[in-house]
CHARMM internal coordinates of N, CA and C (Angstrom, degrees):
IC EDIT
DIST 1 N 1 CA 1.4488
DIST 1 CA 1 C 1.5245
ANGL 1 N 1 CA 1 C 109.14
DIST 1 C 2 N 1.4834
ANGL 1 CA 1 C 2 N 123.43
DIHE 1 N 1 CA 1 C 2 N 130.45
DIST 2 N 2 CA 1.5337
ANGL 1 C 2 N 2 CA 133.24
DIHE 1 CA 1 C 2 N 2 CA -172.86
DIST 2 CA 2 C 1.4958
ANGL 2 N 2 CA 2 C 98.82
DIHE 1 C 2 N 2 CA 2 C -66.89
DIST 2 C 3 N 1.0874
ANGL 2 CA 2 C 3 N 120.52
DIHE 2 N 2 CA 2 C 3 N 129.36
DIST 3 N 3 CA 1.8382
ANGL 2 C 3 N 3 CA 114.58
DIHE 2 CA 2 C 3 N 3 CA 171.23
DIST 3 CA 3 C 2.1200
ANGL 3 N 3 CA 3 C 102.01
DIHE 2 C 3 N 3 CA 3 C -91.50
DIST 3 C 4 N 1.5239
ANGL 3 CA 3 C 4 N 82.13
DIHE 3 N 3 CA 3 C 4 N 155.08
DIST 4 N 4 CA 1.1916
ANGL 3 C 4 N 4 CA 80.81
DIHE 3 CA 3 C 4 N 4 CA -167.16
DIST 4 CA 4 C 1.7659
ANGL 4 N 4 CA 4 C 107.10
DIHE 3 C 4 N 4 CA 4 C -106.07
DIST 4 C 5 N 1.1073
ANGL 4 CA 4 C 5 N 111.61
DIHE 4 N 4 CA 4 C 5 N 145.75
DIST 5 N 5 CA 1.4226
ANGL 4 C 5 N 5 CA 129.07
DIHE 4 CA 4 C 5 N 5 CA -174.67
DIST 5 CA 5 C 1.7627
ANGL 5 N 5 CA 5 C 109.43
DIHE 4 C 5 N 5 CA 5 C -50.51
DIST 5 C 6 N 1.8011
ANGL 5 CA 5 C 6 N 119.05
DIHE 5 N 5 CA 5 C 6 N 119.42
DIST 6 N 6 CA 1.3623
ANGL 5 C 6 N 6 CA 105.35
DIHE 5 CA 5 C 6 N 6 CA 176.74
DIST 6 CA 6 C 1.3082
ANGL 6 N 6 CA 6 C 128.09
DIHE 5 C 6 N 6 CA 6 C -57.38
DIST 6 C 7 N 1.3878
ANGL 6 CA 6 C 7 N 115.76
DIHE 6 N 6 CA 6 C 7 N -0.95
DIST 7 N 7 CA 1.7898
ANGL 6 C 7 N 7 CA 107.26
DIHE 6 CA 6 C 7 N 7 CA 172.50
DIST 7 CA 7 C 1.4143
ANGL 7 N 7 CA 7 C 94.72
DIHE 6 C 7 N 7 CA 7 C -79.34
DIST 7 C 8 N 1.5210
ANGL 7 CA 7 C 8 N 132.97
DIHE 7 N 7 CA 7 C 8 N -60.76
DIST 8 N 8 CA 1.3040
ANGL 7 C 8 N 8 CA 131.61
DIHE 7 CA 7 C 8 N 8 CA -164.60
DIST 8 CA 8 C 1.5800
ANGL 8 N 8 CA 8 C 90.50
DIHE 7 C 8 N 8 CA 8 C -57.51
DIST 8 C 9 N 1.4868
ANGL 8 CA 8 C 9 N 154.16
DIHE 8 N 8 CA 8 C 9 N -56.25
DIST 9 N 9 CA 1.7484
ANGL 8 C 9 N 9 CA 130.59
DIHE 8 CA 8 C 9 N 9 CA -155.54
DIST 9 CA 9 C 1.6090
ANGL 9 N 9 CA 9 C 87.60
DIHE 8 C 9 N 9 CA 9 C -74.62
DIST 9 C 10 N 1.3304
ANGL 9 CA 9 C 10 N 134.98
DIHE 9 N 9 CA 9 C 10 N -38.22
DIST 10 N 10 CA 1.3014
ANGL 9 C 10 N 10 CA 117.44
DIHE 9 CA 9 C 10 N 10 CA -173.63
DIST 10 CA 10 C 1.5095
ANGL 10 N 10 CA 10 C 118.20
DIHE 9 C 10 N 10 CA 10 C -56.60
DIST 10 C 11 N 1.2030
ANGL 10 CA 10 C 11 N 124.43
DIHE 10 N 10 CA 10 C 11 N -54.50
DIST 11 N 11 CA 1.7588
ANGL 10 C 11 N 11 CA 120.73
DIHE 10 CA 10 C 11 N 11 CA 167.77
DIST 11 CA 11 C 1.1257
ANGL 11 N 11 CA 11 C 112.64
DIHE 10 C 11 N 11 CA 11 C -54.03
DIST 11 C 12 N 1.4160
ANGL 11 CA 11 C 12 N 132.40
DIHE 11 N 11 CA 11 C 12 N -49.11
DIST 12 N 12 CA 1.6022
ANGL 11 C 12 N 12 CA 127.13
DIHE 11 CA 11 C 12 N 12 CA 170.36
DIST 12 CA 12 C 1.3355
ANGL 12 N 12 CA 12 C 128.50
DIHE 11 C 12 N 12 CA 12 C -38.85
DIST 12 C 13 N 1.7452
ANGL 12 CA 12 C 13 N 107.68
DIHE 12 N 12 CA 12 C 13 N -45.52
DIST 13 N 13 CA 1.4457
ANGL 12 C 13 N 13 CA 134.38
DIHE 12 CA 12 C 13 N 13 CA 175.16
DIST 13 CA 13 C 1.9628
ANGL 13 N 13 CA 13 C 106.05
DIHE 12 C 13 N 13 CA 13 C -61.82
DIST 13 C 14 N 1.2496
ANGL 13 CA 13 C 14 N 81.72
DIHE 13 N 13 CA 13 C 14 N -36.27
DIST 14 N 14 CA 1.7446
ANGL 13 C 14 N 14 CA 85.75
DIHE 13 CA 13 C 14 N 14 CA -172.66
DIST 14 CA 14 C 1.6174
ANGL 14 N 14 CA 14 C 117.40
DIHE 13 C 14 N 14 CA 14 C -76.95
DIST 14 C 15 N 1.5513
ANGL 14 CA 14 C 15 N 106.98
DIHE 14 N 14 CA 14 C 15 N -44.57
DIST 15 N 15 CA 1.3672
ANGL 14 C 15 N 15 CA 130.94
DIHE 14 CA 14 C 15 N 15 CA 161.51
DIST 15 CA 15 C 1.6113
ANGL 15 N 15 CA 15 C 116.01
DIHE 14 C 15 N 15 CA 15 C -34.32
DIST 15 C 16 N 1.3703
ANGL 15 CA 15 C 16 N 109.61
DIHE 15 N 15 CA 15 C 16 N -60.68
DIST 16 N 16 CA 1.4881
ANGL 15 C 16 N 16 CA 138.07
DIHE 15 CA 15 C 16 N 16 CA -172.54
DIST 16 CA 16 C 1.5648
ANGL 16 N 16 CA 16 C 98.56
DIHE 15 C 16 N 16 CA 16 C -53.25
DIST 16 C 17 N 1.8605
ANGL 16 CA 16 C 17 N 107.45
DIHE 16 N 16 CA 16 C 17 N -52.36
DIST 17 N 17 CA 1.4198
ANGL 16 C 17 N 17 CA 116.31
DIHE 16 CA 16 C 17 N 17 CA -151.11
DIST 17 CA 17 C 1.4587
ANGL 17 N 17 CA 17 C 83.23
DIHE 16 C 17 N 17 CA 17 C -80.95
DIST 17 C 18 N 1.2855
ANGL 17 CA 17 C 18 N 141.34
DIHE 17 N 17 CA 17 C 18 N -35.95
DIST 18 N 18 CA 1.4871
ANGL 17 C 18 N 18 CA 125.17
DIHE 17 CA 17 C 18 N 18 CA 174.48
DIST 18 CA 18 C 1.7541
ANGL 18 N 18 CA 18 C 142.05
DIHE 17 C 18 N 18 CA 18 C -44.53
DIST 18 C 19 N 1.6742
ANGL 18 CA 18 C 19 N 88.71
DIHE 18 N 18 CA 18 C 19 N -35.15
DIST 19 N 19 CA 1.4585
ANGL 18 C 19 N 19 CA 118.00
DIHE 18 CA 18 C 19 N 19 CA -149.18
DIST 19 CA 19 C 1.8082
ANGL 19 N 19 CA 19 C 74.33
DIHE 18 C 19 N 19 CA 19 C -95.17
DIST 19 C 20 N 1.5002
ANGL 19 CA 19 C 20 N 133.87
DIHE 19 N 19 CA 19 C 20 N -72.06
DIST 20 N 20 CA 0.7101
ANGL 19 C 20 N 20 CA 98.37
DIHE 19 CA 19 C 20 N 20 CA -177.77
DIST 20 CA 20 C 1.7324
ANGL 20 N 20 CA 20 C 151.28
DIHE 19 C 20 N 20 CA 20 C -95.84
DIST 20 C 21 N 1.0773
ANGL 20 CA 20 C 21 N 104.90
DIHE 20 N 20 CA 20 C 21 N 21.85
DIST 21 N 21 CA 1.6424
ANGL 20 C 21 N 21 CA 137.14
DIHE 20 CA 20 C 21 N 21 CA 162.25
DIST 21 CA 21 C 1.6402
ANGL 21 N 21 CA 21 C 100.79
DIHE 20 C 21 N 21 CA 21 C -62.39
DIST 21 C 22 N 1.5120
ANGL 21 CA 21 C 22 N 124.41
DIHE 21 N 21 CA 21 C 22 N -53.29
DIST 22 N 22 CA 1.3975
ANGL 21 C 22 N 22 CA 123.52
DIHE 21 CA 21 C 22 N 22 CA -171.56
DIST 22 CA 22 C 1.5496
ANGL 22 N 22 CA 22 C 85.35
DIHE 21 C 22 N 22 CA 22 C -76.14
DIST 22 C 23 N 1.3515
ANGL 22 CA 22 C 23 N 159.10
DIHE 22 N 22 CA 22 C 23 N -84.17
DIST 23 N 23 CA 1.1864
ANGL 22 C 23 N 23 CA 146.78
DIHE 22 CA 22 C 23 N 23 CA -113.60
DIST 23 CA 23 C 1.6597
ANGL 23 N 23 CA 23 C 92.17
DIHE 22 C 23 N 23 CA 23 C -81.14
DIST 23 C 24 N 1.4014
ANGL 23 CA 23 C 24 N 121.95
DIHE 23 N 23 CA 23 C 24 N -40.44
DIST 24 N 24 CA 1.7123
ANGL 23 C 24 N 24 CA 117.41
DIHE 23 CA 23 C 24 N 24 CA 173.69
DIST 24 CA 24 C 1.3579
ANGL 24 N 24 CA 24 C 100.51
DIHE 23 C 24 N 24 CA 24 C -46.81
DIST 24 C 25 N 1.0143
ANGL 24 CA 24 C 25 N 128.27
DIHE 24 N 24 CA 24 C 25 N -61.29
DIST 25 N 25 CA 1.2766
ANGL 24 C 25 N 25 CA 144.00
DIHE 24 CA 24 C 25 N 25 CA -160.36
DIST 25 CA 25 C 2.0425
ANGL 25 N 25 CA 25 C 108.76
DIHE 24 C 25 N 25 CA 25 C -64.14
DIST 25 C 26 N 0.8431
ANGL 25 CA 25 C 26 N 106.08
DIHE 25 N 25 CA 25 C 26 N -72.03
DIST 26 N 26 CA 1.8047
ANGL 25 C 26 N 26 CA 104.41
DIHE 25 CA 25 C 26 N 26 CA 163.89
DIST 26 CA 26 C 1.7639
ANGL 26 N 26 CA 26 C 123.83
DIHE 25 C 26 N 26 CA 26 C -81.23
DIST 26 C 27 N 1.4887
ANGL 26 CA 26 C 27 N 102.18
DIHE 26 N 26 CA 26 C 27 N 27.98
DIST 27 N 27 CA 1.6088
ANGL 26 C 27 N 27 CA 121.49
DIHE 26 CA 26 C 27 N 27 CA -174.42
DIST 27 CA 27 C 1.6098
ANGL 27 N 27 CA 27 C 113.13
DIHE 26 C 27 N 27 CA 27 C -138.45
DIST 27 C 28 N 1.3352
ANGL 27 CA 27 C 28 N 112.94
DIHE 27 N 27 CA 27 C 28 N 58.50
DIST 28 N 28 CA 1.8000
ANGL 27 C 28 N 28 CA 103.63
DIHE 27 CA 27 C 28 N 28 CA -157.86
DIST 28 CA 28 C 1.3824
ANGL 28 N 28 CA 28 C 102.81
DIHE 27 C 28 N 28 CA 28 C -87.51
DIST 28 C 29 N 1.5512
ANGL 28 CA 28 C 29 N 118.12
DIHE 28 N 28 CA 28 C 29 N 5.19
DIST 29 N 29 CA 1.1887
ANGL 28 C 29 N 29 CA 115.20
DIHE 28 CA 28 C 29 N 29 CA -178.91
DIST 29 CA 29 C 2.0134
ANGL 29 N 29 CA 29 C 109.85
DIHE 28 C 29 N 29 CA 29 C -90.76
DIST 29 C 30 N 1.2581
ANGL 29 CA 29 C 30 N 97.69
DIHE 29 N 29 CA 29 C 30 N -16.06
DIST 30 N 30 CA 1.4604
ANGL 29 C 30 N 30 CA 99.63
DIHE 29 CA 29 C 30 N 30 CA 168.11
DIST 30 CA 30 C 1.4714
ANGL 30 N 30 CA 30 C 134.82
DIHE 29 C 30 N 30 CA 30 C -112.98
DIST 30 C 31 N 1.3597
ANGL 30 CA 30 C 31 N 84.54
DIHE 30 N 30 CA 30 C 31 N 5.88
DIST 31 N 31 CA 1.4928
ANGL 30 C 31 N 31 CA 110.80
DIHE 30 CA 30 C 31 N 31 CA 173.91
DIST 31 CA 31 C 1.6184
ANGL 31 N 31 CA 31 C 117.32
DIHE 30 C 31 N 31 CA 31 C -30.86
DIST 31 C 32 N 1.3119
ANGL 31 CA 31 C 32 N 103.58
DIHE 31 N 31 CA 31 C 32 N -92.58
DIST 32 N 32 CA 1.3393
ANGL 31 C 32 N 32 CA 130.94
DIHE 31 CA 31 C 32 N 32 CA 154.50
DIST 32 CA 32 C 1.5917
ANGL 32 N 32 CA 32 C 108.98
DIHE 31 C 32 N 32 CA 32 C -4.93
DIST 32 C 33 N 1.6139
ANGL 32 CA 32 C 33 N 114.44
DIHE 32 N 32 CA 32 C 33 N -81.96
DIST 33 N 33 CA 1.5125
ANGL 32 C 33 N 33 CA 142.69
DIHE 32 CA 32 C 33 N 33 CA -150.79
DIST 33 CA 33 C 1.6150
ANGL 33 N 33 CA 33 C 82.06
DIHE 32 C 33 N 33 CA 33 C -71.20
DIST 33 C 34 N 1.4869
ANGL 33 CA 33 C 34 N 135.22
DIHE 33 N 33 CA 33 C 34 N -65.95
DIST 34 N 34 CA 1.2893
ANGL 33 C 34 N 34 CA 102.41
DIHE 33 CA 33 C 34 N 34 CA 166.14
DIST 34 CA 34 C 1.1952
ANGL 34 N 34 CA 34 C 172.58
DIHE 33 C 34 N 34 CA 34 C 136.69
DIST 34 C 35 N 1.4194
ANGL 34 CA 34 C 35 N 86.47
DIHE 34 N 34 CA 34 C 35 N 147.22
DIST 35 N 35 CA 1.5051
ANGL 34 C 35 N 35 CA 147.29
DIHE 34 CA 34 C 35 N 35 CA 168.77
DIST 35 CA 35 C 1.6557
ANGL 35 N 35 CA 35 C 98.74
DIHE 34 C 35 N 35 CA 35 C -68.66
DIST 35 C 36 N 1.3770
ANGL 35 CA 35 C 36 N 126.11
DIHE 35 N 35 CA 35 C 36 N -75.54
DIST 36 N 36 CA 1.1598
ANGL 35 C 36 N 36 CA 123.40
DIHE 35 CA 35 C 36 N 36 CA 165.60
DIST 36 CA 36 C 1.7869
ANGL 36 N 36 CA 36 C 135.28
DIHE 35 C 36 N 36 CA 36 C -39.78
DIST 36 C 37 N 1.0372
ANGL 36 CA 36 C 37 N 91.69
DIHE 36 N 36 CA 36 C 37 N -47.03
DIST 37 N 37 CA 1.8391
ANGL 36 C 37 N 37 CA 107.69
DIHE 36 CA 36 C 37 N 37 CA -174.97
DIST 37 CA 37 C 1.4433
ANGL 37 N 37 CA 37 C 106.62
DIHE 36 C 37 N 37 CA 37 C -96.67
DIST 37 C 38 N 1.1563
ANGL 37 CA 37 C 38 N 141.57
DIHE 37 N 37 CA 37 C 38 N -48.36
DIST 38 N 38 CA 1.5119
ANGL 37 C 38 N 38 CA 145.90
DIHE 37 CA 37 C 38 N 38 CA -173.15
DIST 38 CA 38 C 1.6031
ANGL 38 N 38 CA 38 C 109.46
DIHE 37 C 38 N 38 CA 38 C -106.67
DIST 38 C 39 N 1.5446
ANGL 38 CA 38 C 39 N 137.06
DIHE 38 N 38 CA 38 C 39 N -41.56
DIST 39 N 39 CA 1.2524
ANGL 38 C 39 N 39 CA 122.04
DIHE 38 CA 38 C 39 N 39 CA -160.36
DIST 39 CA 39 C 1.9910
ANGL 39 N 39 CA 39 C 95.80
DIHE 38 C 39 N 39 CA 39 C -88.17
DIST 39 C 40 N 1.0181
ANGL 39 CA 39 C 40 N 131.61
DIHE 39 N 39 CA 39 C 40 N -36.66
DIST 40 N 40 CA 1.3331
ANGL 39 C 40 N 40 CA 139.30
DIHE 39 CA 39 C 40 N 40 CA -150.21
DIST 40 CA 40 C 1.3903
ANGL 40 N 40 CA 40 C 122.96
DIHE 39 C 40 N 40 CA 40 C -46.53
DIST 40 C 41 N 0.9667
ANGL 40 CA 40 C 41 N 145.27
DIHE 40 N 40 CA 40 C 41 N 123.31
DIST 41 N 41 CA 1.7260
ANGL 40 C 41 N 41 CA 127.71
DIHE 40 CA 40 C 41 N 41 CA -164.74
DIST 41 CA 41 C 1.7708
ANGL 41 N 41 CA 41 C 97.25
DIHE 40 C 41 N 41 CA 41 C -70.51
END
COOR INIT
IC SEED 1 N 1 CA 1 C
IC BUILD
């Protein structure tokens, strides 16, 4: 498998952190559910 260059995972990473930051954000009904179950350290 080709590894991919850290500038290319850094925009991806950033991309990702957008897409789902806006859906928390215009999604308050899943906010919560998660935040609790999937985001939590």
């Amino acid at each position: 498998m080709k590894k991919i260059n850290l500038a290319w995972q850094i925009v991806i990473a950033l991309i990702l952190d957008v897409l789902v930051g806006s859906f928390l954000h215009y999604s308050p009904e899943y906010h919560e559910t998660l935040l609790n179950n999937l985001l939590s350290p």
